[in-house]
VEXZA-582782 format. One record per residue (C-alpha): residue in one letter; x, y, z. Coordinates in pm, 1 decimal, decimal comma. Layout:
<recs>
- pafi/east/north/up
- A/X/Y/Z .
...
</recs>
This chain:
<recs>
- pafi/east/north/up
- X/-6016,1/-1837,4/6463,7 .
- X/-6033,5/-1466,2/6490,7 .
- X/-6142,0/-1261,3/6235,2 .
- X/-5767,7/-1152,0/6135,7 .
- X/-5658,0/-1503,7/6130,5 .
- X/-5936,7/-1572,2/5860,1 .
- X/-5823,9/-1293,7/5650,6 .
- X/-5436,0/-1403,0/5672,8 .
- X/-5517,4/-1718,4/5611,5 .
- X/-5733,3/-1608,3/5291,1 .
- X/-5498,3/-1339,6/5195,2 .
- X/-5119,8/-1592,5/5229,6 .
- X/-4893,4/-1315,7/5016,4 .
- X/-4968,9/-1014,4/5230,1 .
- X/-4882,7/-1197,0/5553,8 .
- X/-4569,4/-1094,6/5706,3 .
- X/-4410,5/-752,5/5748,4 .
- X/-4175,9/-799,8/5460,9 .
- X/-4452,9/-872,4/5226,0 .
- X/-4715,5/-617,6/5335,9 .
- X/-4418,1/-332,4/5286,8 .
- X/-4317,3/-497,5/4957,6 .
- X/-4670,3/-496,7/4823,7 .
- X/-4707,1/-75,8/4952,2 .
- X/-4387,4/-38,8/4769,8 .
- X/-4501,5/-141,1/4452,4 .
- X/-4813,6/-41,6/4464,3 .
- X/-4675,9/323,4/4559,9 .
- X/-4389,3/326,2/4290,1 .
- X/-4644,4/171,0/4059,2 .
- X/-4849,4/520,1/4079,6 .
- X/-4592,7/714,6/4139,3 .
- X/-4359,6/619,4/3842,0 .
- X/-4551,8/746,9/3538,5 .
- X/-4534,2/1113,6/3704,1 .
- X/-4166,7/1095,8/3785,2 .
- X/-4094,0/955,5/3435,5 .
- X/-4075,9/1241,1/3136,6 .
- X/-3873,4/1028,4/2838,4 .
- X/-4161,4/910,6/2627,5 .
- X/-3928,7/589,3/2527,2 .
- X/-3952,3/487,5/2923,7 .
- X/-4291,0/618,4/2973,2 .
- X/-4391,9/323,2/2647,6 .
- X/-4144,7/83,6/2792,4 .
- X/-4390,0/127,5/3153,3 .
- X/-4680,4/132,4/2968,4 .
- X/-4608,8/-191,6/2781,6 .
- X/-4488,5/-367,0/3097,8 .
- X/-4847,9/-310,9/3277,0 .
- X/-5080,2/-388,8/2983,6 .
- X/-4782,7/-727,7/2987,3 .
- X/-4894,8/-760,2/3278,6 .
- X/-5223,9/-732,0/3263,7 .
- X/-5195,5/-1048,5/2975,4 .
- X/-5010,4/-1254,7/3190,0 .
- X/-5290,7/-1247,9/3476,3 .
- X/-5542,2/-1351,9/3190,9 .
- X/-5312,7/-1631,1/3112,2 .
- X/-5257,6/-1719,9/3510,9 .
- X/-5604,4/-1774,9/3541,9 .
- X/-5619,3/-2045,4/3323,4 .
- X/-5287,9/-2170,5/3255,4 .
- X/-5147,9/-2119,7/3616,9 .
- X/-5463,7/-2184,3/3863,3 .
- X/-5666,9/-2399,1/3621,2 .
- X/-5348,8/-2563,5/3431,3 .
- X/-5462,6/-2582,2/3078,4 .
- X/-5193,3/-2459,3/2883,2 .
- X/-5290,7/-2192,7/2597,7 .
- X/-5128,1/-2038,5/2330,5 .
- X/-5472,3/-1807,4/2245,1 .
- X/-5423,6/-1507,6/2476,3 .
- X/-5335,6/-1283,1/2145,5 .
- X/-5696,9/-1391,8/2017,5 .
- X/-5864,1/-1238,6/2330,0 .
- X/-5670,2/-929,0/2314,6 .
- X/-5794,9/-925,5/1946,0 .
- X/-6115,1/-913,0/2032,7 .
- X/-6045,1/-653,2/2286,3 .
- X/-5919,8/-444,2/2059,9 .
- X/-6191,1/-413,0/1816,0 .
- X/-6463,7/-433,4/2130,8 .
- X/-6299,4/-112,5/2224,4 .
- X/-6304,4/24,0/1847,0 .
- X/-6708,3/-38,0/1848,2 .
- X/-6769,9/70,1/2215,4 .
- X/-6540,5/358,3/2217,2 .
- X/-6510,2/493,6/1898,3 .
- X/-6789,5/449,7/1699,1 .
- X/-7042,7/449,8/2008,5 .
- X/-6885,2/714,5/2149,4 .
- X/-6914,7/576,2/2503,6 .
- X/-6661,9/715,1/2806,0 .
- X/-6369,7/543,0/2943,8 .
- X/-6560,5/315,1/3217,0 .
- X/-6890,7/253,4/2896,9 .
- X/-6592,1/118,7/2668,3 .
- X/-6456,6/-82,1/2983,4 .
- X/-6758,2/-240,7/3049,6 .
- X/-6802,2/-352,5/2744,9 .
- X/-6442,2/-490,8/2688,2 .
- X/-6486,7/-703,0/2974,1 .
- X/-6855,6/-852,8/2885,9 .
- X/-6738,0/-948,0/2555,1 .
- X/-6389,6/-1062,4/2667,5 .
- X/-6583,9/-1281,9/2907,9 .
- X/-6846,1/-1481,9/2606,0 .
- X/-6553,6/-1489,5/2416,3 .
- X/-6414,6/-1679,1/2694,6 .
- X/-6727,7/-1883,1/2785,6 .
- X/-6715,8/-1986,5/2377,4 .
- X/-6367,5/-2172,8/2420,3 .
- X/-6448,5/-2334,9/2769,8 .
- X/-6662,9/-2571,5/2625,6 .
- X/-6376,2/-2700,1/2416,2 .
- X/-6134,7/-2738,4/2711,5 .
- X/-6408,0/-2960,6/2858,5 .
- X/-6336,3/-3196,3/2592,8 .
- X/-5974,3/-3194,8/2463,5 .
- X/-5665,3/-3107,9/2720,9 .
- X/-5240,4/-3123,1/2666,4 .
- X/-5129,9/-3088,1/2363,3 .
- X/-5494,8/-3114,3/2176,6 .
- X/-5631,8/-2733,6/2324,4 .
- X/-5273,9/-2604,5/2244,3 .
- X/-5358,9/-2652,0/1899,1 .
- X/-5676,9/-2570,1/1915,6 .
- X/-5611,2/-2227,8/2106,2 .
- X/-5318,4/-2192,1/1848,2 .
- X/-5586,3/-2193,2/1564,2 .
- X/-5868,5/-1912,4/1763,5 .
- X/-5510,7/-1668,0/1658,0 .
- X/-5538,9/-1743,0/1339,7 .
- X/-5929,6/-1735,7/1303,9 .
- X/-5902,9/-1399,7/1485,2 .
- X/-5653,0/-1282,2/1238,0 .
- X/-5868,0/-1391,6/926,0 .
- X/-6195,6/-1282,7/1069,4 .
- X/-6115,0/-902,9/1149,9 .
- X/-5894,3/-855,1/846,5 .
- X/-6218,3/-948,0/639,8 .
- X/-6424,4/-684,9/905,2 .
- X/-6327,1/-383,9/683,2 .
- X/-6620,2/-246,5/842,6 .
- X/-6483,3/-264,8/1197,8 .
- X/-6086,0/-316,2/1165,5 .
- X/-6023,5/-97,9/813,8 .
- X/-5930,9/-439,8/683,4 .
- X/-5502,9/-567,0/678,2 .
- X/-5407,4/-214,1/618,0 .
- X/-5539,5/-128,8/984,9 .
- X/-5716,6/153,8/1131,3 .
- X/-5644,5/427,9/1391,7 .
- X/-5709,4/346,3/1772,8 .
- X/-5827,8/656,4/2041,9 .
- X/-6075,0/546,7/2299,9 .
- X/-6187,9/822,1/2519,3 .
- X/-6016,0/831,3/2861,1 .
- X/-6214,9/1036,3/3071,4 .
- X/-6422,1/997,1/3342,3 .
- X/-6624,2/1290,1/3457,2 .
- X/-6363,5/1577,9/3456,4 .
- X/-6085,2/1327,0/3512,9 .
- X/-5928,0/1342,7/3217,4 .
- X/-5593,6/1120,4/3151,5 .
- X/-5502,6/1215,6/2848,4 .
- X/-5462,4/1552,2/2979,2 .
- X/-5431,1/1507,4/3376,5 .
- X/-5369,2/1805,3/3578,4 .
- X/-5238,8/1748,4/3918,9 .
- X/-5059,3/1970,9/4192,8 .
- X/-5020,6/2273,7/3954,5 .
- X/-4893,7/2075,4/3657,5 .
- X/-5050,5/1952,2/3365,8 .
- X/-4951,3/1543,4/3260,4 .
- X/-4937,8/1431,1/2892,4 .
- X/-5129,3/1164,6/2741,9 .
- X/-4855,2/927,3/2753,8 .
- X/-4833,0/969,1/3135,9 .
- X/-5171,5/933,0/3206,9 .
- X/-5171,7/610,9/2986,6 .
- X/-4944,3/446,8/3191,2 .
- X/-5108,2/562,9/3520,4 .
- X/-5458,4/430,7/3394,6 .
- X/-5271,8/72,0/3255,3 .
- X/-5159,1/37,7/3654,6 .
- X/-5463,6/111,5/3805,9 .
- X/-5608,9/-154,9/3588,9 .
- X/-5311,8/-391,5/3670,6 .
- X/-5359,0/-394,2/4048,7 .
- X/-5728,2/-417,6/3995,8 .
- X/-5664,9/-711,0/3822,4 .
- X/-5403,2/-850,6/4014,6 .
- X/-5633,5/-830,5/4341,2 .
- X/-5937,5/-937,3/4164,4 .
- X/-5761,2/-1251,3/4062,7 .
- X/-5619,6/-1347,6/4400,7 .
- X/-5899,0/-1300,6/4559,5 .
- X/-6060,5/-1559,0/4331,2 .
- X/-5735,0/-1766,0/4368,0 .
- X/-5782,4/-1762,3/4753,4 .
- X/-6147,7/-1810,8/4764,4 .
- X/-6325,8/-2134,7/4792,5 .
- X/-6368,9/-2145,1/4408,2 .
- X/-6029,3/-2052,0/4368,1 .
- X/-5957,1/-2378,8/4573,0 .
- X/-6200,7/-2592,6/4328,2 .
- X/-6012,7/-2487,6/4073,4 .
- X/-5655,1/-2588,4/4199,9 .
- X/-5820,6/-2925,6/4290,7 .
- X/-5950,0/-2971,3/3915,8 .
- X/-5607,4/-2843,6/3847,2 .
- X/-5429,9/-3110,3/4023,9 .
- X/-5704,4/-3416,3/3977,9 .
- X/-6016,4/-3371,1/3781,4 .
- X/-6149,8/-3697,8/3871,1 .
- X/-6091,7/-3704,5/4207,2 .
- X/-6276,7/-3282,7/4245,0 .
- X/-6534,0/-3433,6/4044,1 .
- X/-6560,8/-3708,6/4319,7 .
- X/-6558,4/-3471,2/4527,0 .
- X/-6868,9/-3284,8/4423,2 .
- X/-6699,7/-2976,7/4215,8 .
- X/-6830,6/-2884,7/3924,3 .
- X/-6552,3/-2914,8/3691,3 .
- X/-6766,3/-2715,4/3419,7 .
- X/-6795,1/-2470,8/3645,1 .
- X/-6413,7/-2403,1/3765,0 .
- X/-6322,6/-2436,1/3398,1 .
- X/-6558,0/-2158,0/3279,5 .
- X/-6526,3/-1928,5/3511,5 .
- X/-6151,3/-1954,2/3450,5 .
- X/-6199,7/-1888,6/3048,4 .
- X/-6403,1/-1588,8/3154,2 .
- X/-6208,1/-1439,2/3361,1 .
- X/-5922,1/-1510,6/3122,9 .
- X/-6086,0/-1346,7/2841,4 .
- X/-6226,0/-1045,8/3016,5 .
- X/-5889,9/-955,8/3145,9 .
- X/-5732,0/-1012,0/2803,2 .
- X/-5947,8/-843,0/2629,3 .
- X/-5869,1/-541,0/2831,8 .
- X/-5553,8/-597,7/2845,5 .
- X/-5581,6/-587,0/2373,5 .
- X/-5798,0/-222,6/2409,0 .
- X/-5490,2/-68,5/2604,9 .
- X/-5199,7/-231,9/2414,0 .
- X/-5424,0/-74,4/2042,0 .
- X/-5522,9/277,7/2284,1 .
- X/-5083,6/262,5/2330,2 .
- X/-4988,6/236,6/1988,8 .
- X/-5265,6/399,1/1855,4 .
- X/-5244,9/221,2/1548,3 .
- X/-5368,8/-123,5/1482,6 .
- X/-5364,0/-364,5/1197,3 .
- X/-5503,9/-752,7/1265,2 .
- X/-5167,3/-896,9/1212,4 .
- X/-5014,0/-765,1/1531,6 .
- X/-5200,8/-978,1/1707,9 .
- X/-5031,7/-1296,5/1613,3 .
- X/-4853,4/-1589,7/1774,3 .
- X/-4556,6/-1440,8/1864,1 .
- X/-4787,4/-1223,8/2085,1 .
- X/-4918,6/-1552,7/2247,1 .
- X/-4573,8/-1686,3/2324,1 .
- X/-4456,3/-1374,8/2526,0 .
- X/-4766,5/-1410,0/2753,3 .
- X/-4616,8/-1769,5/2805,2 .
- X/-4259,5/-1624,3/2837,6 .
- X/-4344,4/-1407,3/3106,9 .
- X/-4584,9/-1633,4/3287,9 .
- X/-4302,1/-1883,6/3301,6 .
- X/-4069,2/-1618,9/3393,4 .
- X/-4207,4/-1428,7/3640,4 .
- X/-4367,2/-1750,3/3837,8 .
- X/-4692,8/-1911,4/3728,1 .
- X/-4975,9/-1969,3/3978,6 .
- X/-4867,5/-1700,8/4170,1 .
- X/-5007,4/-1316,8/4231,5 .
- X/-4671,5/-1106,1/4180,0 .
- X/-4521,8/-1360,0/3910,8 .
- X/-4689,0/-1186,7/3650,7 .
- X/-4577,8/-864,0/3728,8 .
- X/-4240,9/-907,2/3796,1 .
- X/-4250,0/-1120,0/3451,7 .
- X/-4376,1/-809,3/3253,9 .
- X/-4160,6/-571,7/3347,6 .
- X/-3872,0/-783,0/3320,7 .
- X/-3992,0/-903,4/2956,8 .
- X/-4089,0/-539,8/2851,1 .
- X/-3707,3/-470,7/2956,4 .
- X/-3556,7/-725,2/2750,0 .
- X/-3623,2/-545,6/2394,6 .
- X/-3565,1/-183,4/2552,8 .
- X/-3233,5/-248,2/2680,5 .
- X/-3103,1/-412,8/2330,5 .
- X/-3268,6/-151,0/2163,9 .
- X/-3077,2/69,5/2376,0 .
- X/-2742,7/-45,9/2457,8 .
- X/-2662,3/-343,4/2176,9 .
- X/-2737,1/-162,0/1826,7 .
- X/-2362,6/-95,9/1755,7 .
- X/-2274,4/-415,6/1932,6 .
- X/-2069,0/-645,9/1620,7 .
- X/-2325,8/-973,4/1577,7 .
- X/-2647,6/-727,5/1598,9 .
- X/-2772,8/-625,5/1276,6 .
- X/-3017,4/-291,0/1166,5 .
- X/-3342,4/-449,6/1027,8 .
- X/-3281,5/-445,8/648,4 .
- X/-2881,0/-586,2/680,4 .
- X/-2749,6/-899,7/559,9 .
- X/-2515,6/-1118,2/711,2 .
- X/-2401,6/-1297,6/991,8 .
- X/-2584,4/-1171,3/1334,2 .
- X/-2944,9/-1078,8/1470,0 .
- X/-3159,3/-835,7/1423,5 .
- X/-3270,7/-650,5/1758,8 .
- X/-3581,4/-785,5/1737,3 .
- X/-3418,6/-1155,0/1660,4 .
- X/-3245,8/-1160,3/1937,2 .
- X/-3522,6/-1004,3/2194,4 .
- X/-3708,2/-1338,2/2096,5 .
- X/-3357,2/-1556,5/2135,6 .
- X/-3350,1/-1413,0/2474,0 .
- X/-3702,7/-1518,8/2566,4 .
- X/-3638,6/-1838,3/2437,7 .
- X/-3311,7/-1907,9/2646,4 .
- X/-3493,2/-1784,1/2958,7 .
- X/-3789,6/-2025,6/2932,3 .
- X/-3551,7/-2300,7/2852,5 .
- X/-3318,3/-2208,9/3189,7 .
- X/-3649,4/-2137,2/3345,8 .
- X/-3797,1/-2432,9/3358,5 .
- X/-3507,7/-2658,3/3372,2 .
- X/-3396,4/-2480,9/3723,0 .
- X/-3645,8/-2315,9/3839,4 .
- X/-4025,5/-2368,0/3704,2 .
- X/-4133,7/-2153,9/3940,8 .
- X/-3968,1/-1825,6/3796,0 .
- X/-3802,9/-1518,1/3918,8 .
- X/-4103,8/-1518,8/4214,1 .
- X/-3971,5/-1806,0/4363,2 .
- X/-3590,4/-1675,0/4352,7 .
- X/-3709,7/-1325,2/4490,1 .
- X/-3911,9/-1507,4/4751,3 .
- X/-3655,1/-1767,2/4877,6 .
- X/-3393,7/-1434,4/4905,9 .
- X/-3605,4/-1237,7/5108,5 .
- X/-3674,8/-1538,2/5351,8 .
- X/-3303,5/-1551,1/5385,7 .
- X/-3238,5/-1173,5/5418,4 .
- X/-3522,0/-1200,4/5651,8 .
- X/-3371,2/-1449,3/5871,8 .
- X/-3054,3/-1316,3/5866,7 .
- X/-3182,3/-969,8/5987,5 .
- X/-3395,6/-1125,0/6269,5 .
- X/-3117,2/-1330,6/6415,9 .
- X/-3323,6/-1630,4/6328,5 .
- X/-3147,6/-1998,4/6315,9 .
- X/-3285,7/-2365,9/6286,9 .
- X/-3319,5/-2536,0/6607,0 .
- X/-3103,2/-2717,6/6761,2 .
- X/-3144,5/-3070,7/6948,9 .
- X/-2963,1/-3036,3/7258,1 .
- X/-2754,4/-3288,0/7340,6 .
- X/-2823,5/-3612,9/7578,4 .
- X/-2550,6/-3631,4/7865,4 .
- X/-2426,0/-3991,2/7877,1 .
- X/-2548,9/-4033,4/8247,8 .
- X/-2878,2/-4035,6/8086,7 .
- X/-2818,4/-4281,5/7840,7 .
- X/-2687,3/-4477,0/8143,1 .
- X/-3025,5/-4440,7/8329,4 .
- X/-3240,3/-4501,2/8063,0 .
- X/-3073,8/-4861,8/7986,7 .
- X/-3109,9/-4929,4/8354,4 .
</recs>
């Protein structure tokens, strides 16, 4: 096989003209977007898509490649958070110092769960992820010290790098606000994530891990280390949440412990199942279709008759209410019709616009003239 083969075979989502444009598409209107984009409500509605993103890939790693389901992501970003309180604020470090050390202790925290998924599986590390939420919770609202305790704490991590400043980029004559080069910085991260992890995906421990995935026993058989596939998983999982929990506090630039809670967890599932689960753009397309939801009701539904403003009474939903309704009905349609989310729908309708634009159409067997029929039988 030549050399290109090996790579397209490695590399199975940028084969094809169709996909390698898509993925320069995105990838161009991904860095393009936060400088086109002025309104500071779209410019946080961006923002939170990517560092969405960026916690669905966390989850994908584990829940998608490695398929052990977990309800903890809001733990990791937790930890994060406060990494990134230590590292950049009170140590002072610059934006790729703080990184760093986001990642490493993302990672152990990580490492320290994938012992447990070694012993208990279904239903049994569900709960047990379920409860690392509500030990985070308890933990860093008693670290007055670190968190400022439940009443929370202000959140600005340094984002320069050199004279690359983006908080205060200045690019062809024009100078960027902070809020710009938030979003452009969340991105970058994204698709560094995003290629990191399908690279794993498509390598031959990626391939380990789908095996433990699909038969433990059997890999083990086999001669993979399952302990192996199911920690690096957890540690990449926790590095990339973690980072994903620094941006989300460096966003809102004020954090308290109890925003990182369950319902937190449960839209990293939502958008996993959404976008399309053990795949490299299902995450994406999930998180900026599940930072959407709220925006648009926010938007466009506040004077609608059942929606109600946060302190009414009566019959109807609150905005927020029904952003979580929402999620709910999707994951229920989701996986009843399609399990393998809106990647699988875009995917199938590009095939066929694809087809249809080439001409293309299933063979046809040609038909056997009776004479033939006649000389065969004699």
């Amino acid at each position: 096989m030549s050399t290109t083969g090996s790579l397209t075979a490695r590399m199975p989502y940028f084969t094809g003209p169709s996909a390698r444009i898509g993925t320069a598409v995105a990838a161009v209107v991904a860095l393009v977007l936060p400088f086109m984009i002025n309104d500071v409500f779209w410019l946080a509605i961006l923002t939170t898509a990517g560092v969405y993103t960026l916690g669905a890939v966390s989850l994908n790693a584990v829940a998608g490649y490695l398929g052990e389901a977990s309800l903890g992501q809001a733990f990791f970003l937790s930890v994060g958070c406060y990494a990134g309180v230590a590292a950049g604020m009170k140590g002072q470090l610059p934006l790729l110092g703080w990184v760093a050390v986001v990642l490493v202790v993302g990672a152990l925290a990580g490492l320290v769960v994938a012992p447990l998924a070694m012993r208990l599986s279904g239903p049994h590390l569900i709960i047990i992820t379920l409860g690392l939420v509500f030990l985070g919770q308890y933990v860093f609202s008693n670290w007055r010290g670190l968190t400022g305790g439940p009443g929370g704490t202000a959140f600005a991590l340094p984002m320069s790098i050199g004279d690359l400043d983006f908080g205060a980029l200045q690019f062809g004559g024009y100078l960027y606000s902070r809020e710009q080069g938030l979003s452009l910085l969340t991105w970058i991260f994204v698709a560094i994530a995003m290629w990191w992890v399908h690279n794993i995906a498509t390598s031959r421990r990626g391939r380990e891990t789908r095996a433990v995935r699909d038969n433990p026993l059997a890999a083990q058989v086999a001669g993979v280390s399952v302990w192996r596939c199911k920690a690096g998983a957890f540690a990449v999982s926790g590095a990339l949440a973690a980072l994903a929990g620094a941006l989300f506090a460096q966003q809102i630039s004020y954090v308290e412990p109890e925003i990182f809670n369950f319902h937190l967890s449960i839209q990293f599932v939502a958008i996993l199942v959404i976008g399309g689960s053990a795949t490299a753009f299902g995450p994406a397309i999930g998180g900026v279709f599940v930072a959407l939801i709220p925006a648009l009701l926010t938007r466009y539904l506040t004077d609608a008759p059942f929606v109600l403003a946060p302190n009414d009474k009566g019959f109807g939903m609150t905005v927020s209410q029904l952003s979580s309704f929402t999620y709910a009905v999707l994951l229920v349609l989701f996986l009843l019709f399609e399990p393998r989310g809106i990647n699988a729908l875009i995917t199938r309708a590009v095939g066929v616009c694809s087809r249809i634009a080439t001409g293309h159409r299933s063979p046809s067997v040609p038909a056997v003239p009776a004479s033939a029929h006649k000389e065969n039988h004699a």
